[in-house]
C-alpha positions as CSV (number, residue, x, y, z in Angstrom):
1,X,107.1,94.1,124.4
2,X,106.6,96.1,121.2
3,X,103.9,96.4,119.2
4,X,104.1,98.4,115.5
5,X,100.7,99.3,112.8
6,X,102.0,100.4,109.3
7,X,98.9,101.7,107.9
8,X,100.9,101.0,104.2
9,X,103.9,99.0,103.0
10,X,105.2,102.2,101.6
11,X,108.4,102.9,103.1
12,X,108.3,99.5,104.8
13,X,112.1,98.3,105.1
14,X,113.2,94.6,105.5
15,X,114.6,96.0,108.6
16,X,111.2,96.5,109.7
17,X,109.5,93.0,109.3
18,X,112.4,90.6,108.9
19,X,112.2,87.6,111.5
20,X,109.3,89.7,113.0
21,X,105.9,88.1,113.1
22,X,103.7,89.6,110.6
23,X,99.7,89.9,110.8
24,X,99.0,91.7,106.9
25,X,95.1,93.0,106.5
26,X,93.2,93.8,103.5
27,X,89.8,93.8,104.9
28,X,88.3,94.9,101.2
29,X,89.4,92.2,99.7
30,X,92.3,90.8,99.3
31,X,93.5,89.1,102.9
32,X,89.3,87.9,102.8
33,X,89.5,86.9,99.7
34,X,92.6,84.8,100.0
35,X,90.9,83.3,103.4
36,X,88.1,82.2,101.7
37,X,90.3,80.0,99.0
38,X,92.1,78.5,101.1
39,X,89.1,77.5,103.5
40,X,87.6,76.5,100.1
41,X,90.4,74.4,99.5
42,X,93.2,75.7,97.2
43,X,96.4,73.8,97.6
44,X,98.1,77.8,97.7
45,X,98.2,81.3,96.4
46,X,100.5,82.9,95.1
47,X,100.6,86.9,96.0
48,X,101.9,88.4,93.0
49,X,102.9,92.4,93.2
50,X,102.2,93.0,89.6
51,X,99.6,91.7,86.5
52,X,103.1,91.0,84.4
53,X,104.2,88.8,87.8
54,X,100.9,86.8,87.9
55,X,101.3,85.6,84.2
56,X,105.1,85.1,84.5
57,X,104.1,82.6,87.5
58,X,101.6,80.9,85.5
59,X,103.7,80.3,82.7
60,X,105.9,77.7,85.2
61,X,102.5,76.1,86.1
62,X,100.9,73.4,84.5
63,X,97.8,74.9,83.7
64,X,94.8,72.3,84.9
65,X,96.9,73.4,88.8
66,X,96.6,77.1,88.5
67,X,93.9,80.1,88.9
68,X,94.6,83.1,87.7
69,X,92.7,85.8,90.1
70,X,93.3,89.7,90.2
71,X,91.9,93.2,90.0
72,X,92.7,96.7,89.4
73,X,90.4,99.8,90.6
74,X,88.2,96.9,91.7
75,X,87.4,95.2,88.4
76,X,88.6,92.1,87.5
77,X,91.6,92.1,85.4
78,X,90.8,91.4,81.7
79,X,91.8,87.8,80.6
80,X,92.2,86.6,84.4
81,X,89.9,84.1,85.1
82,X,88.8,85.5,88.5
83,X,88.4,89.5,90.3
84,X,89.4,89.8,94.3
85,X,85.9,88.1,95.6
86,X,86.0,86.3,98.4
87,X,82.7,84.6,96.5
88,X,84.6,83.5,93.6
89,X,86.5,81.5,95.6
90,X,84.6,78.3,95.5
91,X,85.4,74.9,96.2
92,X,84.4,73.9,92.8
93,X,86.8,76.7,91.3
94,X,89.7,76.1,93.7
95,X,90.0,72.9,95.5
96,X,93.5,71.7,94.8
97,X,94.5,75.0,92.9
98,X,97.3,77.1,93.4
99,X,95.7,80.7,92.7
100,X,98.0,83.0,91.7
101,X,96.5,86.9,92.7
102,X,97.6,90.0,91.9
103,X,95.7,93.1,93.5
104,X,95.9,96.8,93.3
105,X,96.2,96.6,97.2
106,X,96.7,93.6,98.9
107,X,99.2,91.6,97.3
108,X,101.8,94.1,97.4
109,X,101.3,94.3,101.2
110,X,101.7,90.6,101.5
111,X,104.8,90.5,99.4
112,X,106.2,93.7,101.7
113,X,106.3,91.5,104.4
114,X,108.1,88.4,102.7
115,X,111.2,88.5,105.4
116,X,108.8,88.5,107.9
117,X,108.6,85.2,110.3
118,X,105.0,84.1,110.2
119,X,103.4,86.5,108.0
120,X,99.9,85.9,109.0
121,X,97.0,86.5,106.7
122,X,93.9,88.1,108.4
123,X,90.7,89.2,108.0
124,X,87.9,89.8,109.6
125,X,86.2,86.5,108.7
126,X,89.2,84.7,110.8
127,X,89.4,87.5,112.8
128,X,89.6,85.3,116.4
129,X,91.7,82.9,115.2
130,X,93.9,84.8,113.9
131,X,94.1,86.6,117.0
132,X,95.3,83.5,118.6
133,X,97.6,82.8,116.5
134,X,99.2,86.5,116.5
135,X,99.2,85.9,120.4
136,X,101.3,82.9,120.6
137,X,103.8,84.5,117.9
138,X,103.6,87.9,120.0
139,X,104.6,86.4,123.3
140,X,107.3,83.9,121.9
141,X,109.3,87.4,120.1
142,X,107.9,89.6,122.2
143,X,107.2,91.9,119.4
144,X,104.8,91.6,116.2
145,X,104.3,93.9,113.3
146,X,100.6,94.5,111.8
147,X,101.0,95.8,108.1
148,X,97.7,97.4,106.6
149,X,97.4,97.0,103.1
150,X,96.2,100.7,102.6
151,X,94.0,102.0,99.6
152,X,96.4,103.6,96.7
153,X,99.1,103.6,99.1
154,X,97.7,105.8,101.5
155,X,95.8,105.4,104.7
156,X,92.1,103.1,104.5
157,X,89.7,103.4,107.5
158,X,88.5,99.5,107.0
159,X,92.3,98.0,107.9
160,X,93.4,100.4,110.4
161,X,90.4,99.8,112.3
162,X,91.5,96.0,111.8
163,X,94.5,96.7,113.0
164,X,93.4,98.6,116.1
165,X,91.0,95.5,117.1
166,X,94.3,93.5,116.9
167,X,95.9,96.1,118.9
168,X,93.5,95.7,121.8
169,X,92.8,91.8,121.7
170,X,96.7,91.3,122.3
171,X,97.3,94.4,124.7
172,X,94.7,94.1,127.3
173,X,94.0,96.7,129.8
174,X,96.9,95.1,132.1
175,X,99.8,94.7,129.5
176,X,99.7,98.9,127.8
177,X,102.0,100.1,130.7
178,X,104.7,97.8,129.8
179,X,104.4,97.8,125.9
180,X,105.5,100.1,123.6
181,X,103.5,101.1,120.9
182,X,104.3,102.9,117.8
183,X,102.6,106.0,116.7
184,X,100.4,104.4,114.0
185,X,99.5,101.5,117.0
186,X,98.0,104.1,119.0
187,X,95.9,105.4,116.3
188,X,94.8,102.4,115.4
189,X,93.8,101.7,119.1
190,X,91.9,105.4,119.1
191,X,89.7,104.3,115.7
192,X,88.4,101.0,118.2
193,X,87.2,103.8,120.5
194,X,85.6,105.8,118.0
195,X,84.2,102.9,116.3
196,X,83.5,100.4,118.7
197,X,83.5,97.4,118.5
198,X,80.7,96.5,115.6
199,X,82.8,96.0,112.6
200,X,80.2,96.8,110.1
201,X,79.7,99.9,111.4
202,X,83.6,101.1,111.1
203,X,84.3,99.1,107.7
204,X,80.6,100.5,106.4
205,X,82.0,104.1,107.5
206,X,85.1,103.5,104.9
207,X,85.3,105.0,101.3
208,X,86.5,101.8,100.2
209,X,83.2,100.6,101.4
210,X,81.2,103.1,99.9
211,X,83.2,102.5,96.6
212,X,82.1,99.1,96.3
213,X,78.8,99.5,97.2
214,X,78.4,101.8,94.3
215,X,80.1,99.6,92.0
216,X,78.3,96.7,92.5
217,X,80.5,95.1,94.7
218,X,77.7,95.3,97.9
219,X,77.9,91.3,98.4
220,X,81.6,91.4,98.8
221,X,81.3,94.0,101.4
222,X,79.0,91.7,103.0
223,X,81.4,89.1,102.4
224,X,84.1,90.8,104.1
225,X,82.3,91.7,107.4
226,X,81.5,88.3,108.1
227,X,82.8,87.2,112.0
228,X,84.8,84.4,112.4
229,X,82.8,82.5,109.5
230,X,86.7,80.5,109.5
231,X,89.2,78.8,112.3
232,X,92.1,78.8,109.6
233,X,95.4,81.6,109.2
234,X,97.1,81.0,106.2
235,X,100.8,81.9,106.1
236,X,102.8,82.9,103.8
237,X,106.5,81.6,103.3
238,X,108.3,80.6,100.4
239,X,106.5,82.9,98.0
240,X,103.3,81.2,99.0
241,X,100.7,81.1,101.2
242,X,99.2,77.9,102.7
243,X,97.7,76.3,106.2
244,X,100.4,75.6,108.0
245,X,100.3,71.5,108.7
């Protein structure tokens, strides 16, 4: 069994995710934020790597079935309707809506993975059930890839620590002898023993935390550090990510 962390989707080939399952996290925001729409109801979203992306889909929509959401350097994006808040993304706003998102972060990890086979979207507010999820695709291939979204395309305390708590929920104690583990997978692994195993305390730690806090962003944080508040792992396929029937 084989087990690989990328803690960006720079440099990430095809060759590197394609048929592979996929588990992508963007603890701050993006992966919560897309979550909490589609636990709130939206019919998709639509990860978009780029602002000019996001309005080119829209343009195909009809516009009473379409959100526009996105952010760059944290803000929302000017003329969008909605930022990368997992509290924006309420039922009133989305039920039935495809939401088409385009992050400085996230969404470019989730399109990275595209040829993977599921691309799972986790968080830590579905954190067990995605677990589960990644389990059954884990054993079935025998491999599985866990893509971190990163922070300006470099390395972000809050989703390699997510990656190592996936990294030891699927490897117990019993299975690390036999598995092989990339570099990155071990470094993730060393961050849960750092850390432990309170999430706040490692995602609190982060600078991507701290940024937010002093933006005004302090709810979101909150937000994000949620457990298990959801039983759902949207996938995405097909250019779009739903709940799988």
């Amino acid at each position: 069994m084989k087990i690989s962390v990328y803690f960006t989707p720079l440099g990430v080939t095809q060759h590197d995710v394609s048929e592979k399952p996929v588990v992508v996290i963007d603890v701050l925001r993006t992966t919560t934020t897309v979550v909490a729409a589609m636990a709130n109801g939206a019919k998709a979203v639509l990860p978009s790597a780029s602002q000019d992306e996001a309005l080119r889909h829209v343009a195909n929509l009809e516009r009473d079935a379409v959100v526009l959401a996105g952010e760059r350097k944290l803000e929302r994006i000017e003329g969008f309707q909605l930022g990368n808040s997992p509290l924006e993304m309420t039922e009133d706003v989305v039920r039935g809506k495809t939401v088409v998102m385009s992050t400085t972060n996230g969404t470019p990890a989730i399109t990275a993975a595209e040829s993977g086979a599921p691309v799972m979207i986790a968080a830590v507010t579905n954190f067990s059930a995605a677990v589960a999820k990644a389990q059954e695709a884990f054993e079935k291939s025998q491999e599985i890839v866990i893509l971190c979204s990163g922070r300006d395309k470099m390395f972000a305390l809050e989703d390699a620590y997510a990656a190592g708590r996936f990294v030891r929920a699927l490897v117990p104690g019993s299975m690390r002898r036999t598995t092989d583990f990339n570099d990155a997978a071990i470094a993730a692994y060393e961050l849960v023993r750092r850390y432990g195993e309170k999430w706040k305390r490692a995602i609190a730690a982060s600078a991507a935390a701290k940024e937010l806090r002093k933006r005004g962003f302090k709810a979101d944080l909150t937000a994000a550090t949620e457990v298990d508040i959801h039983d759902i792992v949207p996938v995405y396929s097909g250019k779009l990510i739903t709940l799988p029937d």
